[in-house]
C-alpha positions in Angstrom: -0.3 5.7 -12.0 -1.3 8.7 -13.9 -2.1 10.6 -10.9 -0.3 9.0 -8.6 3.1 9.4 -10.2 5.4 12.1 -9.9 6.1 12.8 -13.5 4.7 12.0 -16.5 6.7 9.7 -18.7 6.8 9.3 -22.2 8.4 6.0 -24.7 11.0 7.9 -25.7 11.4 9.3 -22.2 11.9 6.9 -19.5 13.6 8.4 -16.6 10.7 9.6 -15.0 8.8 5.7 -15.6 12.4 4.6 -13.8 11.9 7.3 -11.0 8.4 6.8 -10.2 7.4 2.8 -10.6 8.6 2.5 -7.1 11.8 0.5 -6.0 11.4 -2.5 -7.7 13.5 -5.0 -9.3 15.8 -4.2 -12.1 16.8 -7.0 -13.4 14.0 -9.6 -13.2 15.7 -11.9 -10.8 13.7 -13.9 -8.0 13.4 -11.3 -5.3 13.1 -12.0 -1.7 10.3 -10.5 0.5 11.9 -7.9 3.0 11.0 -6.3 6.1 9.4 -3.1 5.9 11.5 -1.3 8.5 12.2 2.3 8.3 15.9 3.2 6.7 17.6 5.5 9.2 17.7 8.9 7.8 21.7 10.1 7.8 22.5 12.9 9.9 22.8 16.5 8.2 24.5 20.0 9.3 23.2 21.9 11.6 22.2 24.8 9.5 20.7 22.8 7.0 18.4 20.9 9.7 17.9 24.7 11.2 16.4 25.6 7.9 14.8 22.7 7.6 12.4 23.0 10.8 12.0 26.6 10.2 10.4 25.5 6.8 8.3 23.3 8.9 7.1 25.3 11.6 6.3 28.1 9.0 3.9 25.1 7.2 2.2 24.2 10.2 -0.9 26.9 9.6 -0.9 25.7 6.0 -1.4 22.3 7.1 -3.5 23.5 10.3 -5.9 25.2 7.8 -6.4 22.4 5.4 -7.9 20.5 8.5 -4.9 18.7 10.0 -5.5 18.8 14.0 -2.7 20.1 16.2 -2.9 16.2 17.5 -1.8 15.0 14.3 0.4 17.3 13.1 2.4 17.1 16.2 1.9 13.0 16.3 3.4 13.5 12.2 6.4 15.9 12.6 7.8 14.9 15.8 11.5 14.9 15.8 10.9 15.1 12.2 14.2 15.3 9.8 15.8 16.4 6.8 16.5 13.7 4.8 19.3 14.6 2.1 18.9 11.0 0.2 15.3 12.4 -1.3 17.3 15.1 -2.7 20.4 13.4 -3.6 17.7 10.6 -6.1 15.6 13.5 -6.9 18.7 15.0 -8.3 20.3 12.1 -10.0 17.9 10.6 -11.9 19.5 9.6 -14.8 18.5 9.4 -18.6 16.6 6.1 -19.3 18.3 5.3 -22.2 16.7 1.3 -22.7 14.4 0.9 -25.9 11.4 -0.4 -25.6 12.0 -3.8 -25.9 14.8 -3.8 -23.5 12.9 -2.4 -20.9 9.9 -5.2 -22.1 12.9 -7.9 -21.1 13.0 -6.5 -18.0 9.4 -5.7 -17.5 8.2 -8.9 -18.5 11.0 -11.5 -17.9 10.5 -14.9 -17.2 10.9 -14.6 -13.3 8.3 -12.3 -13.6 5.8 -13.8 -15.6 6.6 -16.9 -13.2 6.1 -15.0 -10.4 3.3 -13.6 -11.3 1.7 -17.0 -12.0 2.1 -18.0 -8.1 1.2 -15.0 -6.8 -1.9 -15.7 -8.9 -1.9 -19.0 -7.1 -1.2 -17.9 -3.6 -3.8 -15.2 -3.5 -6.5 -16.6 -5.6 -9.2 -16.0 -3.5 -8.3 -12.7 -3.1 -7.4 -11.9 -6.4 -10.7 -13.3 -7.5 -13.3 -11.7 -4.9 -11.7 -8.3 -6.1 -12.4 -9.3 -9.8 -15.7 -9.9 -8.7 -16.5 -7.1 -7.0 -14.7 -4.8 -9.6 -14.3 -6.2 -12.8 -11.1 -5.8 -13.4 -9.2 -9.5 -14.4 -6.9 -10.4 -11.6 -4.0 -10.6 -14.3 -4.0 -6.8 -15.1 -4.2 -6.1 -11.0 -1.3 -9.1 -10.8 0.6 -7.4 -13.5 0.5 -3.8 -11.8 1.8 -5.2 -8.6 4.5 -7.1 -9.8 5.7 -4.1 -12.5 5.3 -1.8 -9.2 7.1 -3.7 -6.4 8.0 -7.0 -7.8 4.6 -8.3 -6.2 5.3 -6.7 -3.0 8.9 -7.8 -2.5 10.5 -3.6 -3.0 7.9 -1.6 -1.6 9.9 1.3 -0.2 11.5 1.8 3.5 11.7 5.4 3.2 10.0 7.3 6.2 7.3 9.4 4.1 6.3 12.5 5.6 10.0 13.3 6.3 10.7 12.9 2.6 7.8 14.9 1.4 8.3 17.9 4.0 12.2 17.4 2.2 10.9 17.8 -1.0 8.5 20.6 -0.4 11.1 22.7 1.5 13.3 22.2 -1.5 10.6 23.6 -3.7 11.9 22.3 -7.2 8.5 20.8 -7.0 7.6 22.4 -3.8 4.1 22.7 -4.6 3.8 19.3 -5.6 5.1 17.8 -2.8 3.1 20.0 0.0 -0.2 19.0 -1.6 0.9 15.3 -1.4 2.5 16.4 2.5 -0.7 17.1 3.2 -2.7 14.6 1.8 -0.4 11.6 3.8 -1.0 13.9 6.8 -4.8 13.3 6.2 -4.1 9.5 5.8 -2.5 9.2 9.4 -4.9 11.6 10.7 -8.0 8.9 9.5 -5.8 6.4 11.4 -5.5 4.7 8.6 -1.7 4.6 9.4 1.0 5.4 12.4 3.4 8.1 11.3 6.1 5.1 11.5 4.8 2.6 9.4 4.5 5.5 6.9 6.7 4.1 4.4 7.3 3.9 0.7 9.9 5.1 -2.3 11.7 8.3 -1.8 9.1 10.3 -4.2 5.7 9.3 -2.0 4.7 6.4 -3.3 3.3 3.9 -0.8 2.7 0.2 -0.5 2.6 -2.5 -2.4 1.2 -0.8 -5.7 3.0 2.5 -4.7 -0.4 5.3 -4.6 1.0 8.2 -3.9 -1.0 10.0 -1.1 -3.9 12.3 -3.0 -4.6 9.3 -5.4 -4.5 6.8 -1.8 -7.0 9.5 -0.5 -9.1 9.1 -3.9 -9.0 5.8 -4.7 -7.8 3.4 -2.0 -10.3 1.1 0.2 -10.9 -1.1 2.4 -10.8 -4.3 1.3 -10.3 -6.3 4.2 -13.3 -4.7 6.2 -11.3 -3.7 9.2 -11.8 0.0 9.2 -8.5 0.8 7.2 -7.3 0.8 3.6 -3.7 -0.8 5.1 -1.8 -1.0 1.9 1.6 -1.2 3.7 0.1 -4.5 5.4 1.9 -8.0 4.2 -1.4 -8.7 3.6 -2.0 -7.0 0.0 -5.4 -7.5 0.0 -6.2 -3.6 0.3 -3.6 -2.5 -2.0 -5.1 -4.8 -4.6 -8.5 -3.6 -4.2 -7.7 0.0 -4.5 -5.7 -0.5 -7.6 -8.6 -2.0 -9.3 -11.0 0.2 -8.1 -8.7 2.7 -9.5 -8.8 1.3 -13.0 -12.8 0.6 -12.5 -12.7 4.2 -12.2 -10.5 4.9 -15.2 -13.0 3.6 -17.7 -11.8 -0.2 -17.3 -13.8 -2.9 -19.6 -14.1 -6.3 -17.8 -13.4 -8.8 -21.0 -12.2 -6.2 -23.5 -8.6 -6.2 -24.9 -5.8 -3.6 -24.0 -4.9 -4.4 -27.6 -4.2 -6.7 -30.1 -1.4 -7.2 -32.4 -1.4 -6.9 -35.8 -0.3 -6.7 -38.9 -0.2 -4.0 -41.1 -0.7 -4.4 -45.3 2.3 -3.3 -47.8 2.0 0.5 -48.7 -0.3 0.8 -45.4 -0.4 4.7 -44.5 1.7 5.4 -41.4 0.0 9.0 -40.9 -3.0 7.0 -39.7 -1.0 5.6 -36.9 -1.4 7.1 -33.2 -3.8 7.8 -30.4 -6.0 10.8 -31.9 -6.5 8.3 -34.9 -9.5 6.1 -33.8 -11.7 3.4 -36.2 -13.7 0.7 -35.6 -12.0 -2.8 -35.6 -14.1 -3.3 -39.1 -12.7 0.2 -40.6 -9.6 -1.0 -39.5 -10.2 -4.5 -41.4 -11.0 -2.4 -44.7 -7.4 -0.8 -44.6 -6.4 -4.5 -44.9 -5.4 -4.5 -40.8 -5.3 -8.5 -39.6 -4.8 -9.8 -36.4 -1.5 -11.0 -36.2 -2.9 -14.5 -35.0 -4.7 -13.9 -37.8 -8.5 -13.3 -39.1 -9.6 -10.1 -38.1 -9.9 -8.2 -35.2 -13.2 -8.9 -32.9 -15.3 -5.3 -32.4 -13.8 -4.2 -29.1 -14.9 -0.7 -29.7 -12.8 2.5 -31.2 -9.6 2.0 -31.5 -5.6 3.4 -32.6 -2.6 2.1 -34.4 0.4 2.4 -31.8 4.1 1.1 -33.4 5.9 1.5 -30.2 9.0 0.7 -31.9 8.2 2.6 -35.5 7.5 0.3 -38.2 10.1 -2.3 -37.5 8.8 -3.8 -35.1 5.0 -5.1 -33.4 2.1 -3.1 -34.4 -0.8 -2.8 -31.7 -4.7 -2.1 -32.1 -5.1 -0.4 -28.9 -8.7 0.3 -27.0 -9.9 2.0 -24.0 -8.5 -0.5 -21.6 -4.9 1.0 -22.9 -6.2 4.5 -21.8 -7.7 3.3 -18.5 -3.8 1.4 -17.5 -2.4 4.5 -18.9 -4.5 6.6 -16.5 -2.2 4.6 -13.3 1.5 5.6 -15.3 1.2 7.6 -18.8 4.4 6.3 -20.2 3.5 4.0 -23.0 5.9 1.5 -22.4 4.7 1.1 -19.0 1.3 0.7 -20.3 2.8 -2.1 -22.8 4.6 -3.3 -20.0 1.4 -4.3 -17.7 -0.7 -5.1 -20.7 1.9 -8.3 -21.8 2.5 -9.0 -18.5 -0.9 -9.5 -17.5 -1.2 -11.6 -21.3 2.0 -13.9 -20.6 0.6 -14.2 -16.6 -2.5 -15.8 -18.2 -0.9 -18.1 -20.4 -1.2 -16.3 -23.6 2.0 -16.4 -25.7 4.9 -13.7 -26.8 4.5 -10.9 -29.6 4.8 -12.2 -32.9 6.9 -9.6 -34.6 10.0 -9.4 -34.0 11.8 -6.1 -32.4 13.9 -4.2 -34.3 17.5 -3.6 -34.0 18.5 -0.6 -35.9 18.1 3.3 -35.2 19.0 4.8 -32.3 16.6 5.9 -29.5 16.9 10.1 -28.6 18.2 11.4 -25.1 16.6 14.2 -23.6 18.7 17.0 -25.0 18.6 15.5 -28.9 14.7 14.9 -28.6 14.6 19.1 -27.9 16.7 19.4 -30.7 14.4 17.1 -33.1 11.3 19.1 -31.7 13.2 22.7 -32.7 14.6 21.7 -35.9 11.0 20.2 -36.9 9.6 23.6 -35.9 12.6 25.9 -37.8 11.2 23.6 -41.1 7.5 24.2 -40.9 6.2 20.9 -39.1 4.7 21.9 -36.0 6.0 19.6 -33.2 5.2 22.0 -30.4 6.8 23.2 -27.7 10.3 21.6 -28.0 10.3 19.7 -24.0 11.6 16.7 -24.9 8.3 14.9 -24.7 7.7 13.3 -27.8 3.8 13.0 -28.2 1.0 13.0 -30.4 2.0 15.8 -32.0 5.6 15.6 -32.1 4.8 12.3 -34.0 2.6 13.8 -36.7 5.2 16.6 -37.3 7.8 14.0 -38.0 5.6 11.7 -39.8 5.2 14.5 -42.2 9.1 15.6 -42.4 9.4 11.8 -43.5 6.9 11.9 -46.2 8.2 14.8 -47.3 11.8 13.1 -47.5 10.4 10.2 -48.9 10.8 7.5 -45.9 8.7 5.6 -44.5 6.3 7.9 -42.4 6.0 5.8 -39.2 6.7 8.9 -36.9 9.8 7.3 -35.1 12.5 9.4 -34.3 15.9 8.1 -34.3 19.4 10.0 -34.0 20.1 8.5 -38.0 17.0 11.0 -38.8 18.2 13.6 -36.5 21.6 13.5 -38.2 19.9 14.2 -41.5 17.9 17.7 -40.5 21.6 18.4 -39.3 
């Protein structure tokens, strides 16, 4: 989720969507549902556990002064332990290097869209009193927990407030980490869970929809009516609930789209694509824009032109229900991801345009170098971090006019080769 994730992703930027989703399944097999028992921590050198516990004891007043009791804290870090395996995934998280509609075949495979349709089943009830009480559709709360943790199969084993104190102490996002420390120390201190049953992915994220702790302390609740918001619990009843009252909160529409595909006219202007370009479905009409199921598209509100793949591939009228999923993980694909899930878990069908299969996607390193060479020209991209936005979009949107290509804002190595 936007707040609940540890780094914000972007399409053409997928490691951190990869790092943070949780540890779910990669390759959209049928997963089987596994105990959540703690993973032994491995053992470390001396030293390094030494400096470890010295880290700890001098964030004791910290935590003391935030309102942790001494009961809890000493309940929480109890034999507590370094646990090299946070640092060892924090360190190697490799370039994402899937385009969008390989990661789509993943995201939404068939085993998941059939999964998805029995979990439906199996929790009906459930899924359809938190609907209810809500109004978020049971397929976008369906979608989340099966793009999170494969509907609850992979929802982490890792003991969490020794991997967060292990973060923090490492202090590459030490800051980061401590506020999240103390937020799960605030979740076992409301008895909402024992230090042991603690668990979740080796960043913080926790249960079956993977909150980590400050957006559990914001958003989660008690679903169940027993006095705690248990997402952890085989039961996901909780977890459910909190994620959509998390999207309720985000500005979620019950009945409203999180787009529409659709076509595009010939000589349609591609500078008018993107999310800080908003018209009404009927402006939208006027620019010859058709639903691709065809007719035109119902008056959800303001909305944007997204081409998640450039101009080769599916074109999508998005509305505020995209910017209340993208509030949960800001990576767009992720967003897409949950959106056609939740579409192919309610029966509707695939997208209609085809994906493309020409120009190569950017790695970190060659997106900085798109961002500075855009800059060195005269087309503000911004601050060349690898991110490409909004803004890096419109700068290279207007390098392509300029060269005469289509001005879809896309950025490929083949274009990257030519400003070389």
């Amino acid at each position: 989720m936007r707040f609940s994730k540890v780094f914000v992703a972007s399409l053409f930027g997928l490691a951190a969507l990869s790092a943070c989703a949780g540890p779910s399944d990669t390759t959209g097999a049928p997963m089987t549902r596994v105990a959540n028992t703690p993973e032994a921590i491995p053992p470390v050198d001396a030293a390094t556990q030494a400096r470890f516990e010295a880290w700890v004891s001098a964030f004791r007043p910290r935590a003391l002064a935030s309102g942790i009791s001494e009961n809890t804290w000493a309940r929480a870090t109890k034999g507590i332990r370094y646990n090299p395996r946070v640092i060892e995934s924090d360190r190697n998280q490799a370039e994402f290097q899937k385009k969008i509609w390989q990661y789509l075949e993943t995201a939404v495979s068939d085993t998941r869209i059939r999964e998805g349709r029995a979990a439906l089943s199996q929790h009906a009830a459930t899924l359809n009193a938190i609907e209810k009480r809500y109004g978020v559709e049971k397929e976008v709360v369906a979608a989340i927990w099966g793009m999170e943790t494969n509907y609850g199969a992979r929802r982490g084993n890792v003991l969490i407030v020794p991997a967060l104190a292990t973060l923090a102490h490492d202090g590459r996002r030490g800051e980061f980490f401590a506020k999240q420390l103390i937020a799960a120390l605030k979740i076992i201190q409301a008895g909402d869970i024992d230090p042991a049953r603690m668990t979740g992915s080796w960043a913080g994220a926790m249960g079956h929809t993977q909150f980590i702790p400050t957006s559990y302390l914001a958003y989660a609740v008690d679903f169940t009516g027993d006095g705690k918001r248990d997402i952890w619990s085989d039961n996901p009843a909780d977890a459910l609930a909190s994620t959509a009252a998390y999207l309720a909160r985000s500005g979620w529409s019950k009945g409203q789209p999180w787009a529409v595909e659709v076509t595009l006219p010939a000589g349609f202007n591609y500078g008018l694509t993107g999310k800080k370009v908003r018209k009404s479905p009927a402006d939208w009409a006027s620019l010859g824009v058709r639903a691709a199921a065809g007719g035109k598209v119902p008056n959800y509100g303001g909305a944007s032109i997204l081409l998640p793949a450039g101009k080769g591939g599916p074109a999508l009228m998005i509305f505020d229900n995209f910017r209340a999923i993208s509030r949960y993980n800001n990576a767009d694909a992720y967003v897409i991801g949950v959106g056609h899930l939740s579409d192919r878990i309610g029966g509707k069908g695939a997208f209609r345009a085809d994906w493309p299969n020409a120009g190569t996607p950017l790695n970190e390193a060659q997106r900085i170098e798109l961002q500075t060479r855009l800059n060195a020209m005269g087309f503000e991209a911004g601050k060349p971090d690898g991110v490409i936005g909004s803004g890096t979009m419109s700068a290279l949107a207007k390098w392509q006019r300029a060269r005469g290509l289509p001005a879809d804002g896309w950025p490929t190595l083949e274009q990257l080769q030519m400003m070389r």
